[in-house]
C-alpha positions in Angstrom: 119.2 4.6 -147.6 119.2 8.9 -147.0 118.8 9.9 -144.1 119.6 6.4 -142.3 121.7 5.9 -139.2 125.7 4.4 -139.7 125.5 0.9 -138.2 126.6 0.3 -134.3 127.1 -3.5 -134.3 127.4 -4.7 -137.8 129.8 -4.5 -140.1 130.9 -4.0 -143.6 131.0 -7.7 -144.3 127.8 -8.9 -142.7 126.1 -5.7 -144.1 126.7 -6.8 -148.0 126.0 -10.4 -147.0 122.8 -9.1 -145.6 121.7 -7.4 -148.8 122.7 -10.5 -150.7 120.2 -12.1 -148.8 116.8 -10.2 -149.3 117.4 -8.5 -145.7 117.8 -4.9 -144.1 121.2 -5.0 -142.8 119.8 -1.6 -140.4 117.6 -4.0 -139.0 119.6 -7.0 -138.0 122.0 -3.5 -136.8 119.1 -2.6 -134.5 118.3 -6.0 -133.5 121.7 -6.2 -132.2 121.0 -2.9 -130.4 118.3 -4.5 -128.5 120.1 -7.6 -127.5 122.7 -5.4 -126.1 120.6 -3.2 -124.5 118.9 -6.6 -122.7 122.4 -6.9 -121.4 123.2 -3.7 -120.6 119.7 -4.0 -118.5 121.0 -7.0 -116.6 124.3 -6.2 -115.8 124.9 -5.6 -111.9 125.1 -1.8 -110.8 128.6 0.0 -111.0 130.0 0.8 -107.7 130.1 4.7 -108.1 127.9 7.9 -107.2 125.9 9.3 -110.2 125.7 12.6 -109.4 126.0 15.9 -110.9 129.3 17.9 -110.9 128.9 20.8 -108.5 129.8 24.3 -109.8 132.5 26.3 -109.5 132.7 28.6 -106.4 133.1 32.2 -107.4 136.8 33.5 -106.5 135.8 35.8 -104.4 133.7 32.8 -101.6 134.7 33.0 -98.7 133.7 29.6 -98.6 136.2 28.3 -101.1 138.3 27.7 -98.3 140.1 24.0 -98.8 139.0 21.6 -95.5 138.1 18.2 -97.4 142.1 18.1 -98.5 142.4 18.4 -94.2 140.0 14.8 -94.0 141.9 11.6 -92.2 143.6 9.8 -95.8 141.2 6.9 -95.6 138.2 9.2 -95.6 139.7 11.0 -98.6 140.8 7.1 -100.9 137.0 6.4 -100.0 135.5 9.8 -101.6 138.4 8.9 -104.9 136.6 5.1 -104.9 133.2 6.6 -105.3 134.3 8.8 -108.6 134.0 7.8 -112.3 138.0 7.0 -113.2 138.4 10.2 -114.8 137.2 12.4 -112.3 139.6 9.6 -109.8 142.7 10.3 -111.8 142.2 14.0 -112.4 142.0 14.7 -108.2 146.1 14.2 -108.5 146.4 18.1 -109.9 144.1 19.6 -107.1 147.1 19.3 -104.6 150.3 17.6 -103.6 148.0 15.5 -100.7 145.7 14.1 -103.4 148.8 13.0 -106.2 149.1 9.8 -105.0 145.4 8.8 -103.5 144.4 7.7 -107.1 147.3 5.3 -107.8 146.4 4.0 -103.8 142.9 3.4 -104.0 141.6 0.1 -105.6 140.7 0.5 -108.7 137.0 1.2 -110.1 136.9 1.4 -114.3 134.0 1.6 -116.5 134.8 2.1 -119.9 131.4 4.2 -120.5 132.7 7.1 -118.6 135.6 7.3 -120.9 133.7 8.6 -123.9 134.5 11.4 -126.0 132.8 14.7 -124.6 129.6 15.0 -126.5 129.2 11.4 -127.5 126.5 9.7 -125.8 124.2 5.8 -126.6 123.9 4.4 -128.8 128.0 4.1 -129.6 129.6 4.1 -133.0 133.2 3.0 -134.1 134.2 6.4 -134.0 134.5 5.6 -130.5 136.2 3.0 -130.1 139.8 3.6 -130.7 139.5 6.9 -128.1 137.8 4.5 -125.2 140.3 1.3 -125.9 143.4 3.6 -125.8 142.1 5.0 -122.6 141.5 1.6 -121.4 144.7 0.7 -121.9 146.5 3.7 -120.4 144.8 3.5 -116.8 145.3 -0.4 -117.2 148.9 0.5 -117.2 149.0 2.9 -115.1 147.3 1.6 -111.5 149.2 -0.4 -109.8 146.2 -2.4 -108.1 144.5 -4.1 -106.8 141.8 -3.4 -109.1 138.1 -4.1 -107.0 135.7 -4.0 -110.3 136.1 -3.5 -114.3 133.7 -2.9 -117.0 134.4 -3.3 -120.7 131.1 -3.2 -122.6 132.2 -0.5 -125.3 135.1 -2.1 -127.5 134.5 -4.3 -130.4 136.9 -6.8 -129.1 137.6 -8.3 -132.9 139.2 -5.2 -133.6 141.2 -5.1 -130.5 142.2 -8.3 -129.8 146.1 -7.6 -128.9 144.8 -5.0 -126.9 142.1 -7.2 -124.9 145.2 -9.6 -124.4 147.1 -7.0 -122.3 143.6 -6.3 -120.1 143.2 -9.8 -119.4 146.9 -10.5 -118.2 147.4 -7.2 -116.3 143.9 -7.7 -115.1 144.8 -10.9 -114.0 148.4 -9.7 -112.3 146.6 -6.9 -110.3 143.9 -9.7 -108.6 140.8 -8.0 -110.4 137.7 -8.9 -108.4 134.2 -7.8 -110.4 134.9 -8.3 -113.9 132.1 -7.5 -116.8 133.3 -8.6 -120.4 130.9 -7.9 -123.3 131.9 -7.8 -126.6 130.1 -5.0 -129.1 129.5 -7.2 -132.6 130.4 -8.0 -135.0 131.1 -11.0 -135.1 128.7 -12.3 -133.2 130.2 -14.9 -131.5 133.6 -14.3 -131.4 135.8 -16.3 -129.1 136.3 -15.6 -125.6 140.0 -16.0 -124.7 141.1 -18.4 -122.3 143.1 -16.4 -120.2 140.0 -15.6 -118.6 139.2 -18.9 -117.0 142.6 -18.3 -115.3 142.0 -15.0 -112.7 141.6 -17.0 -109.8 140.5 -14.1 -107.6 137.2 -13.3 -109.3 134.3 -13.0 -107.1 132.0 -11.9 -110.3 132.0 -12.9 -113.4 130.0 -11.4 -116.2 130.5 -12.0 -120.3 128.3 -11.1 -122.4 128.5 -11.7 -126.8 130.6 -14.3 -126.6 131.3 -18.0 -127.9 133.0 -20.0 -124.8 136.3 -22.1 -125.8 136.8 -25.7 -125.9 135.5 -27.7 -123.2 139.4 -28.5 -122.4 139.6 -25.2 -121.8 136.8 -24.7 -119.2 138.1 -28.1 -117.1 141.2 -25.8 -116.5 139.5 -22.8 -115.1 139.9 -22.3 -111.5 137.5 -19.5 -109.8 137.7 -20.5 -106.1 136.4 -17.5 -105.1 133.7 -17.1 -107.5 130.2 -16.2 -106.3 128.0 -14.7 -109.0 128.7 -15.8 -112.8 126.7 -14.2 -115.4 126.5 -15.5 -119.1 124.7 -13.0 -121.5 123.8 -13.9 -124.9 126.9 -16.8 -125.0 127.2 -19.5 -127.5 128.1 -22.7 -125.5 127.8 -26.9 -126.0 126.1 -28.9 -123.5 127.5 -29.5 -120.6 129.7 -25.7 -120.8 127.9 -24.6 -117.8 128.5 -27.0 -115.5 131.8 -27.0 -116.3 132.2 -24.4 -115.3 130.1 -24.3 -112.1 131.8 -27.3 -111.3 134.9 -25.1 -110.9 133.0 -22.9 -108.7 133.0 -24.3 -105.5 131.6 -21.3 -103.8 129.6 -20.2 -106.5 125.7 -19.1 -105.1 124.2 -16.8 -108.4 123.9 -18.5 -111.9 122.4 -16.1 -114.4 121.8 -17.2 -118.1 120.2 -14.3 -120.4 119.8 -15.6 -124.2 121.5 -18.4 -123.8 122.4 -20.4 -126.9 123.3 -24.3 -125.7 124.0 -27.0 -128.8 121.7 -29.8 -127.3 119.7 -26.7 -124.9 120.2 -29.0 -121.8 121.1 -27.7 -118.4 122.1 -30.0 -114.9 122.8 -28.5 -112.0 124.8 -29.9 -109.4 126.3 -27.6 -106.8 126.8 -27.8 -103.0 126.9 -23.9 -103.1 124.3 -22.0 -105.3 121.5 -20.7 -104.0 119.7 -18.9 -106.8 119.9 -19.5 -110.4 118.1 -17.4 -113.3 117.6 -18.6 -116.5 115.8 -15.7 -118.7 114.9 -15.1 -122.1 117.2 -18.5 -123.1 116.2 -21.3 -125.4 116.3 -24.3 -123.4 114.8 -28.0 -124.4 115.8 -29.5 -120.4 116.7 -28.3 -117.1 117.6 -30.4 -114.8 118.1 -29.7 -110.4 120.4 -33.0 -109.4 121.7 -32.1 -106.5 121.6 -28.6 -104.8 121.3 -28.6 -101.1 121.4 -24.7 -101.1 119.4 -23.9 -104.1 116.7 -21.4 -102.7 115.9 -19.5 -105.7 115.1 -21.2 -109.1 113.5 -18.8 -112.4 113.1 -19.8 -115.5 111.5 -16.7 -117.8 110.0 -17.2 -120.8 112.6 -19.8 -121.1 111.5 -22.6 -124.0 113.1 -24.1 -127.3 112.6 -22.3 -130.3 110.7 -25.1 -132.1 107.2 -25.0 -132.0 105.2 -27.7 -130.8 108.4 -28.8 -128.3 108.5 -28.2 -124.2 110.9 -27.8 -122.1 111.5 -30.5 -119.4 111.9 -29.6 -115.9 113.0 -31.8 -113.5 113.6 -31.0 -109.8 115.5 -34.5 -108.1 117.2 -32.5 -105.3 116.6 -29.5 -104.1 115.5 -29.4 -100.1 115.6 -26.1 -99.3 114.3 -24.2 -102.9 111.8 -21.5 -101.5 111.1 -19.7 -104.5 110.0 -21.1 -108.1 108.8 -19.5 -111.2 107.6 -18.9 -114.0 106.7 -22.5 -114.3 104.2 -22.3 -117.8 102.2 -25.2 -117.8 101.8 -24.8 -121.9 105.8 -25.2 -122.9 107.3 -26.6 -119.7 107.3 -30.4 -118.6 107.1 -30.6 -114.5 108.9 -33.9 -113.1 109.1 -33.6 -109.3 112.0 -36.9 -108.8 110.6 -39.5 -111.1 107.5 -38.0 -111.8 106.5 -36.6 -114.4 103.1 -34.3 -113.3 100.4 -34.5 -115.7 96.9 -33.3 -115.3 94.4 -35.0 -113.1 97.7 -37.3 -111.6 97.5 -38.2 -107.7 99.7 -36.5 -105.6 102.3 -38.0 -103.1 104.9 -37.3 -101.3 107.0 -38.2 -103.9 105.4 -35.9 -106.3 105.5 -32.5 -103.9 108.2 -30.2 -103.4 107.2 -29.0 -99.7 109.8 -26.8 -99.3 108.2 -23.8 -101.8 106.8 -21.0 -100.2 106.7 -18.7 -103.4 104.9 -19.8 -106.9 105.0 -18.5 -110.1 102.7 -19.3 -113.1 102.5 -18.3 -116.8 98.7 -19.1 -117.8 96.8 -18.5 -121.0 93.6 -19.1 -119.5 92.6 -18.9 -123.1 93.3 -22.9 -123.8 91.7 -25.3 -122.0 95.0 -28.3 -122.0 97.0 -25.3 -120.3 94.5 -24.8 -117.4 94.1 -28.2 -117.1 97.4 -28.4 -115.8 97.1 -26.0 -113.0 95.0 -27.3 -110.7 97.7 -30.5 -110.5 100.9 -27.9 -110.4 99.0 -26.3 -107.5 98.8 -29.5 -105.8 102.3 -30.3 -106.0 103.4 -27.2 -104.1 101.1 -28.2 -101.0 102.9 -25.6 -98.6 102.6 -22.4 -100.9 101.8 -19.5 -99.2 102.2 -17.0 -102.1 100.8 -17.5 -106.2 101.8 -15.2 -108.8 100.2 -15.5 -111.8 101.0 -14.1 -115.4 98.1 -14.3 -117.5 99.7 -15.2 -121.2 98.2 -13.8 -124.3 97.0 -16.8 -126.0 97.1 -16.5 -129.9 94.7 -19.1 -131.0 92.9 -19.6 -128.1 90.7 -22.5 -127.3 86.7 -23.1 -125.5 87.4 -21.4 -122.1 86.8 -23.3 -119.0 83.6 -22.6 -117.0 83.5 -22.3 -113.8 82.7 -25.8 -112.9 85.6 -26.9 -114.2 87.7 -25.5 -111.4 84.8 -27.1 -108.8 84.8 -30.2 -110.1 88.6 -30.1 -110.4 88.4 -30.4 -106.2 89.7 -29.1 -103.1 93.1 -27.6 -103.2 94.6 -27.6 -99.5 97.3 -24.5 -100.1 94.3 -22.6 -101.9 92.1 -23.3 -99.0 94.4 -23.1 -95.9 97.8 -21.9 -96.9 97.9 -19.4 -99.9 97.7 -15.7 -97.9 99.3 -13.6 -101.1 98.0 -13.5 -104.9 98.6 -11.5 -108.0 97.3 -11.6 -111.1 99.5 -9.6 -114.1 98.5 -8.8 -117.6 94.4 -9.2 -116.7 92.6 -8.4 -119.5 89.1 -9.5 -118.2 88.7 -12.5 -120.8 86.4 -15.4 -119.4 89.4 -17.9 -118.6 90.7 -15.3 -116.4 87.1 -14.5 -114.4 86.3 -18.0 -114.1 89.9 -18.6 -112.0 89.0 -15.5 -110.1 86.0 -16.6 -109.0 87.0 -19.9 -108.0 90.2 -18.4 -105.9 88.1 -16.2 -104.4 85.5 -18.4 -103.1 88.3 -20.9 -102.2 90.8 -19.1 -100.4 90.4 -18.6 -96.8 93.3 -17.0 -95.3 93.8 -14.5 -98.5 94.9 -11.0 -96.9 96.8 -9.6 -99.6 95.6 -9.4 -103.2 97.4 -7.8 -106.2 95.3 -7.2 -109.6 97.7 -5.5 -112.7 95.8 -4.3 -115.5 97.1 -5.1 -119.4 98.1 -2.1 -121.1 94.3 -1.0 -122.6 96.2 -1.1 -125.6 97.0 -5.2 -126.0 93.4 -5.7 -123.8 90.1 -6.7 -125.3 88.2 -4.8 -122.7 88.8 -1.2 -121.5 90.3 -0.6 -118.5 87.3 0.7 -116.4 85.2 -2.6 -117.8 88.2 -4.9 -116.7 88.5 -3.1 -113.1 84.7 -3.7 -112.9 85.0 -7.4 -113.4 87.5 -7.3 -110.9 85.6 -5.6 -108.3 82.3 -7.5 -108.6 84.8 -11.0 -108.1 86.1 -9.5 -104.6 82.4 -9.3 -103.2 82.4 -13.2 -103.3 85.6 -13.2 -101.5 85.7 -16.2 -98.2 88.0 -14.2 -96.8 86.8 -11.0 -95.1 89.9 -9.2 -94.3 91.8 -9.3 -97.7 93.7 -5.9 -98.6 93.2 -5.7 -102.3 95.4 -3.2 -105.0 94.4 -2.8 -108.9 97.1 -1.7 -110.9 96.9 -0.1 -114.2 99.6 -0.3 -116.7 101.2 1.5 -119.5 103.7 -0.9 -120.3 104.7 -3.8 -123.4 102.7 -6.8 -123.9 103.4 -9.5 -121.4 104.4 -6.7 -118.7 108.1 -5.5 -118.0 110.9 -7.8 -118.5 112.6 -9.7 -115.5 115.5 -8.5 -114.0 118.3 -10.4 -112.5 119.0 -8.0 -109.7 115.3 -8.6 -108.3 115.5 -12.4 -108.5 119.2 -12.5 -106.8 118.6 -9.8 -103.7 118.0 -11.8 -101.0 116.7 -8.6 -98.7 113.5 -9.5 -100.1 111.2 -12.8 -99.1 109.8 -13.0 -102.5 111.2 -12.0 -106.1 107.6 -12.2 -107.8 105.7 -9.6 -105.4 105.0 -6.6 -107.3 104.9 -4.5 -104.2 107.6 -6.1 -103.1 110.2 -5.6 -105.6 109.0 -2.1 -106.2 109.8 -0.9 -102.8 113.0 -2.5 -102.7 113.7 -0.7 -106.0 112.3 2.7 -104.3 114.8 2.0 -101.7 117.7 1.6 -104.3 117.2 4.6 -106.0 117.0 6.8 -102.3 120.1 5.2 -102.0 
């Protein structure tokens, strides 16, 4: 073991256990890592200006001269806000005007920027004690209100007297934005139920947790509650909505690794309006009633068993605009009563007419998943926007020919409706240029098409053979005024992973567009 890193996330106990077992306790340490890092990835930004300190004017500048400390006080508690909180609490030495803007202004604290000098990702113990005492000293010290909290460095077994105090002072000074994630091991360690008692959380995050008894959650009140996020959380069936059942204005859901005993999810709400479900085994999802739902994603959500789907039924849901990734291979559609199956005749009972936006995980490489499409396509008669993710298909299956798609008949939003189209992970196989060609042909009010390239490296084709076969389908095109992109790609298998932040920002008509999301990302960063 020379030369190997100290462990991050596991310890002593589960290490020995590990090497009892056959196994590489560095590797379930690094596995860990990565889970973490998923969350990390999905957490909402931090409130705060990342920039670089300035340096020091020489003694001698005449332009050392003091005018911000002159600024109206509001001006000056709104340049403190934007500050990490030790850069906020240190502006109490620079003069007798700044002393008491700290202990005024609401309180911003992320335990990250409380790290030893020097010590940078991926943490160790070593840090722990340092960052928890700090915690716990500024806790104590602002009075409040405190406006947004994160705690994602502390391994909270270690601490749990300590993450007693947070929560009650936490809960005294009418925190707003709370983020909770626990740094294993253990794994699932229980999440105390003082939380479920801050009434004037607006955002909720927890992330490495186990949720308490279900007694527990039916006494949570968050009245004011609009985006809960649950991160790699052990929970029973029926945990969730619990909980969103004491969210009456609740509008994001986000699940990341979600571990449910039973994997079922039903959602009622009169409030939510988008809810993410990513990365999650999940054996049933279920829309009862949610007049506001706009927004539903379910990414590379499926149970762990092979050879099991995951059911998806949509009962109530008027207004849902945007739905993805639906993959016709692990997921069960039922639209009401219905469940779609290939080659079934549509009806108004068996359309959802309110979806503008689709999303689709194909392997074009098995026939029984294509099959499927044509009849998912149908249900959605009023799409004007298809995303496609073409799936790497392990074993795949005889390919469809073309005639499959023509003889599979007219689809009216192919025809008359669908006026945006990407296609990601294109690798040039013959599933995928048969689909193209029919589209193509089909679709006569196309004006915007999007083509991304698999990384050369996962493709069977090179890239200049695949961008060939893509070029040679456009000259078949029915539509004569189509704007058409080919992207190339350097990225993992299966393209980049989702990110909540792109599926909740309304700003945007539609979470899937490529284009889209990267120029509201562009935008982000200029800001």
């Amino acid at each position: 073991m020379a030369g190997r890193t100290p462990f991050t996330n596991v310890d002593p106990a589960t290490a020995a256990a590990a090497r009892l077992q056959g196994a590489d306790p560095h590797e379930l340490d690094q596995t860990m890592e990565i889970m973490l890092q998923l969350i990390y990835t999905n957490l909402p930004d931090f409130p705060i200006y990342d920039c670089r300190r300035p340096l020091p004017l020489a003694a001698d500048d005449s332009s050392a001269v003091d005018r911000i400390s002159s600024l109206p006080r509001e001006l000056l508690r709104d340049i403190v806000s934007r500050l990490p909180v030790k850069d906020a609490a240190r502006t109490a030495v620079l003069s007798s005007c700044w002393r008491p803007l700290w202990l005024s202004t609401p309180l911003l604290l992320y335990d990250a920027h409380l790290l030893p000098k020097g010590h940078r990702w991926p943490l160790t113990p070593a840090n722990s004690p340092a960052i928890t005492a700090a915690v716990s000293h500024i806790l104590e010290a602002h009075p409040g209100p405190v406006q947004c909290v994160r705690l994602v460095c502390t391994n909270m077994s270690l601490y749990r007297p300590q993450l007693a105090r947070w929560l009650q002072l936490l809960a005294a000074k009418g925190v707003e934005d709370l983020v909770l994630v626990n740094r294993p091991w253990p794994r699932y360690l229980l999440l105390p139920a003082a939380v479920f008692s801050i009434a004037t959380l607006t955002r909720l995050y927890l992330g490495q947790w186990k949720l308490p008894d279900t007694a527990v959650l039916r006494g949570a009140s968050f009245p004011r509650l609009r985006e809960l996020g649950i991160c790699c959380v052990f929970m029973k069936h029926g945990d969730v909505e619990c909980l969103v059942a004491r969210s009456p204005v609740l509008e994001i859901l986000n699940i990341l690794l979600g571990c449910m005993e039973g994997m079922r999810l039903r959602i009622v709400s009169d409030s939510l309006r988008c809810v993410q479900i990513s990365l999650s085994s999940i054996e049933r999802i279920e829309v009862v009633k949610a007049p506001l739902l706009e927004r539903l994603v379910m990414y590379r959500s499926s149970p762990h068993s092979r050879g099991l789907c995951t059911r998806v039924r949509i009962a109530d849901a008027p207004k849902l605009h945007a739905f993805g990734y639906l993959q016709p291979k692990d997921q069960v559609l039922e639209i009401r009563d219905t469940v779609i199956v290939p080659g079934i005749k549509t009806s108004a009972s068996t359309m959802l007419t309110s979806v503008k936006v689709l999303s689709l995980d194909v392997c074009f490489g098995v026939q029984s998943d294509v099959m499927k499409v044509p009849t998912f396509l149908r249900c959605f008669p009023n799409a004007e926007r298809l995303h496609i993710m073409s799936k790497r298909c392990d074993q795949p299956t005889d390919n469809p020919a073309l005639n499959f798609w023509e003889e599979s008949g007219p689809i009216i939003n192919v025809i008359l409706r669908i006026n945006t189209m990407s296609l990601r992970e294109f690798r040039g196989e013959p599933g995928e240029m048969a689909f193209l060609e029919y589209f193509f042909r089909s679709a006569r009010v196309l004006s915007f098409v999007v083509v991304g390239m698999a990384n050369p490296m996962y493709a069977p084709f090179s890239t200049d053979e695949a961008y060939s076969k893509v070029t040679k389908c456009y000259k078949i095109m029915a539509s004569k005024s189509c704007n058409k992109l080919v992207l190339g790609s350097n990225g993992p298998a299966g393209g980049d992973l989702w990110k909540f932040e792109d599926g909740a920002d309304f700003s945007f008509h539609d979470p899937f567009s490529v284009a889209e999301v990267a120029e509201v990302s562009r935008k982000r960063r200029s800001e």
